[in-house]
VOBA-476735 format. One record per residue: residue in one letter; x, y, z of N, C-alpha, C in turn. Coordinates in steps of 0.1 Angstrom, whole numbers, plus 2048, in hexadecimal, padded with zeros to 3 digits. Each point is the difference from the previous one (the first is absolute). Layout:
BEGIN
aXYZXYZXYZ
...
END
This chain:
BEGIN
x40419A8A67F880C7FF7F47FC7F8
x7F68048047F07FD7F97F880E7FF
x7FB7FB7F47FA80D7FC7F47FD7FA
x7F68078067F17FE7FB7FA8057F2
x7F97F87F67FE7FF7F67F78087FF
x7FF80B7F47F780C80280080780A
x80580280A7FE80C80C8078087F9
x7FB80D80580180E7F880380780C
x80A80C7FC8028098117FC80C7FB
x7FE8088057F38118037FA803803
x7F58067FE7F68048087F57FF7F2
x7F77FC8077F17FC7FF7FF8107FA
x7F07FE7F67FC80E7F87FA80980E
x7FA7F380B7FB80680E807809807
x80C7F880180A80880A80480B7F7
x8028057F480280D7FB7F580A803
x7F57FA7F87F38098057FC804810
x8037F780B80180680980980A806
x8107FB7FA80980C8027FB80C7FB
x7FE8057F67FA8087F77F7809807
x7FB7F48067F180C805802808810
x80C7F780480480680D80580B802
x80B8007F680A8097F57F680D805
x7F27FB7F77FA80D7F77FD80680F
x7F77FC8097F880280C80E80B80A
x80D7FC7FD80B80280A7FF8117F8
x8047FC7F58028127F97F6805801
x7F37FB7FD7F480D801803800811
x8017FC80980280480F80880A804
x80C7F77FD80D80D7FB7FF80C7FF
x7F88077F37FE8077F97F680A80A
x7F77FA8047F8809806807807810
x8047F680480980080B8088107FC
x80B7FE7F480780D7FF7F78107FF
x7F87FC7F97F280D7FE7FC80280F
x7FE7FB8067F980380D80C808809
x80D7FD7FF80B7FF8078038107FD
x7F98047F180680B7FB7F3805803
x7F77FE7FD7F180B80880480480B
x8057F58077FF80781380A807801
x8098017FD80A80B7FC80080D7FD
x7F67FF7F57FF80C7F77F180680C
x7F57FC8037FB80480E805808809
x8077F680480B80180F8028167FB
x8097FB7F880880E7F87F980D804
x7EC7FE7F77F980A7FE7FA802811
x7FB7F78077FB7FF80980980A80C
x8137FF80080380680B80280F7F6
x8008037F47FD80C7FC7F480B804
x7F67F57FA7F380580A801807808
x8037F980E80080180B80B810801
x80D7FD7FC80480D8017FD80B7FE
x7F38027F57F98097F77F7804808
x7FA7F58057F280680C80580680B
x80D7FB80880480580C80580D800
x8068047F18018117FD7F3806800
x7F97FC7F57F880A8047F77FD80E
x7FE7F98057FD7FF80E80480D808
x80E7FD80080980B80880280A7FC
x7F98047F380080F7FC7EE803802
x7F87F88017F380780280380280E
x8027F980C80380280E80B80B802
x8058087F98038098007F680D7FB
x7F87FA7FA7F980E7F97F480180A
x8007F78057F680180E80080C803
x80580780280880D8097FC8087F0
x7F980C8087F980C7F080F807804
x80280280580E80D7FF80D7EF7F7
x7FB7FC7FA80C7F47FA7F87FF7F5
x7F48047FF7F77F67F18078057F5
x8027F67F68088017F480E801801
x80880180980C80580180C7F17FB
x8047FF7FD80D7F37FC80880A806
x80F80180880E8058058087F3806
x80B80A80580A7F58057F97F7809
x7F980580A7FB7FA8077F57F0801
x7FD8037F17F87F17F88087F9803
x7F97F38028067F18018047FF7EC
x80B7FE7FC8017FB7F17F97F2801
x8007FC7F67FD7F27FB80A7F9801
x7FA7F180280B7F780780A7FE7F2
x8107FF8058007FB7EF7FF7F27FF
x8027FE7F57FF7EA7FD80A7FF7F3
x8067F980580B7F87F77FD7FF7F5
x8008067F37FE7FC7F47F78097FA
x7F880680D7F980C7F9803810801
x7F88087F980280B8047F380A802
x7FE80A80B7F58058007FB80F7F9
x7F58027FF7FD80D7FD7EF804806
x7FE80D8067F680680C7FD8097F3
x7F48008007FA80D7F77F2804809
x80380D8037F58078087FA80D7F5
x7F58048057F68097FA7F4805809
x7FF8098017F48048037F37FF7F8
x7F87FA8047F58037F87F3806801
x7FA8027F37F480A7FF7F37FB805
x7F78038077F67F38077F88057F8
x7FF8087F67F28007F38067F67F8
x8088037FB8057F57F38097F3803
x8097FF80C8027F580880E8017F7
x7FF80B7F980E7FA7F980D80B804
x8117FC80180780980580180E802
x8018098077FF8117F980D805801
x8097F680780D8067FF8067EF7F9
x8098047F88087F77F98077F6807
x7FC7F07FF8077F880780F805806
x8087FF80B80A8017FE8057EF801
x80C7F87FC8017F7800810802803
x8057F880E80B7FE8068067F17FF
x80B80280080B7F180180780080D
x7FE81080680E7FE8107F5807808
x80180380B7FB80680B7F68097F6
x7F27FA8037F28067F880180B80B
x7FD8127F77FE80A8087F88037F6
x7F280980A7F88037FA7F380C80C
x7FC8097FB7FA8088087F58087F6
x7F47F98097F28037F97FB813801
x7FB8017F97FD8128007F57FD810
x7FF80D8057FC7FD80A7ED7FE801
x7FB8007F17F07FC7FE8017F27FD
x80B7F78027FF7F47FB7F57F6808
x7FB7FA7FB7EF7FD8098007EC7FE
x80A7FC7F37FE7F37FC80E7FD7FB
x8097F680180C7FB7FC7FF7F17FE
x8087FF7EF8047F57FC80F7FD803
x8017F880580D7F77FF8017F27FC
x80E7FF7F88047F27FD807800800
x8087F57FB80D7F88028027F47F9
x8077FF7F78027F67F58107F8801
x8017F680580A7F37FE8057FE7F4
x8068077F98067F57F480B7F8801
x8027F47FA8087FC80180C8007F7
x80B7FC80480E8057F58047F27F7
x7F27F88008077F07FA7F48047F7
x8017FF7F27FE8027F27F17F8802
x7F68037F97F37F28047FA80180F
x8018038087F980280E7F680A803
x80280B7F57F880C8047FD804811
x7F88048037FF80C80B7F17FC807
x7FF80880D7F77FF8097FE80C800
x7F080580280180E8047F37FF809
x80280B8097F97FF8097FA80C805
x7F78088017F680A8007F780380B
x7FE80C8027F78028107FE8137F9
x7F27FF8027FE8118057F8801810
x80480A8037FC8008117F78117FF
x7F87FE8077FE8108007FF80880E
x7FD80E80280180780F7FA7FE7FE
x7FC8018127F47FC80480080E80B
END
């Protein structure tokens, strides 16, 4: 058996420093990789909320199309879609077209929004607000006034 005089076994100061630096390149990649993974997610989330927020009130203005229906919420309303994890709430009002601001008191519903405008009602606010039941998410809310025409 022969054995070479001064050979040394390891790794070169080179081959650390380039491990090192690949290391570092892999985790900052990594890293960003998981943040992105969690944006598009948390998007994804707000985005089909949205969507369910606008298609209510969509389908409650196309209901008020019709003057013998303006202002009315009943059984008849489409409710809001529900979504897994959230919960909704419709707040309607009539409003004042001098001051723009309510003249009858929000009502604000959780089940089948009912609601019936005095019969001079001329301008209506509606919304609808998503909160969510996971602690840190907060809410969507979403808003329309429509007026007779």
């Amino acid at each position: 058996m022969t054995t070479l005089v001064g050979s040394r076994q390891g790794f070169t100061l080179i081959e650390v420093l380039v491990a090192i630096a690949i290391f570092a390149i892999v985790m900052t990649m990594s890293g960003y990789l998981l943040t992105s993974a969690a944006q598009n997610t948390s998007s994804r989330g707000r985005m089909t909320i949205n969507q369910a927020a606008q298609a209510y009130i969509e389908s409650v203005q196309d209901g008020w199309r019709d003057s013998t229906a303006f202002g009315r919420l009943d059984a008849a309303t489409q409710q809001p879609t529900p979504l897994s994890g959230y919960s909704w709430t419709v707040k309607v009002c009539e409003v004042d077209v001098s001051t723009f601001n309510c003249k009858t008191a929000p009502v604000a519903q959780t089940t089948q929004p009912v609601f019936t405008p005095s019969g001079t009602a001329r301008l209506m606010r509606l919304s609808i607000a998503y909160t969510s039941s996971t602690v840190g998410r907060g809410s969507l809310i979403a808003s329309t006034e429509m007026s007779l025409k």
